[in-house]
N, C-alpha and C positions, 0 to 999 in steps of 0.2 A: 613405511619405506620397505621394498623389497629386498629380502635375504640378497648379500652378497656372492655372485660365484664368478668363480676365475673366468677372465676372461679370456677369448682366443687374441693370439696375434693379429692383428692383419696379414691379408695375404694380397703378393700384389700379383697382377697377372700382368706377364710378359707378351711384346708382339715386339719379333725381329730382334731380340735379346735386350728391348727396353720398357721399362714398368708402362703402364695403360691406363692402367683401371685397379682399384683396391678393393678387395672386398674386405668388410667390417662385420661385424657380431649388430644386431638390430638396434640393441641399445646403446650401445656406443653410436651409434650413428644421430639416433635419435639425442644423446647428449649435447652430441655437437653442434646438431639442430638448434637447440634452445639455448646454449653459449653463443652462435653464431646471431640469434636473434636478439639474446640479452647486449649483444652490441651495435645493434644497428639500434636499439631502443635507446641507448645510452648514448650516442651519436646524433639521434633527432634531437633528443635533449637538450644536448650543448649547443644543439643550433639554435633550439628555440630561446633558450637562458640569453642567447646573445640577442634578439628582440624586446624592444619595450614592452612593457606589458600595456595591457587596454583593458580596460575596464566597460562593464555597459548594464544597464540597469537590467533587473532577472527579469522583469516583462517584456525588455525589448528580446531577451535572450529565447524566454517560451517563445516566442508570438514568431521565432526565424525558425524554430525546432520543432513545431507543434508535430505530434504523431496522426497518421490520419487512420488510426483505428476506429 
């Protein structure tokens, strides 16, 4: 895990005396990125969980998926 360092504030940039646009430190950006995805994954999920499940034998499963390497 990478050493801890302070981080900066956000800074927001003003147009016309009203915020626009934010600038963030990279990482912090990138955090949010991967929180923002950890919940759109946890969202399919509960969609899917509300779906019966379906079963199907693994040969029928190869034979739809085959790689064509």
């Amino acid at each position: 895990m990478k050493g801890r360092t302070k981080r900066k504030a956000p800074e927001l940039v003003l147009k016309e005396g009203k915020p626009t646009a934010v600038i963030l430190d990279i990482d912090e950006y990138q955090e949010m990125l991967e929180r923002l995805e950890d919940v759109e994954d946890l969202r399919m999920l509960e969609e899917m969980r509300k779906k019966p499940l379906k079963f199907r034998k693994l040969e029928d499963f190869l034979k739809e998926y085959q790689t064509s390497v």
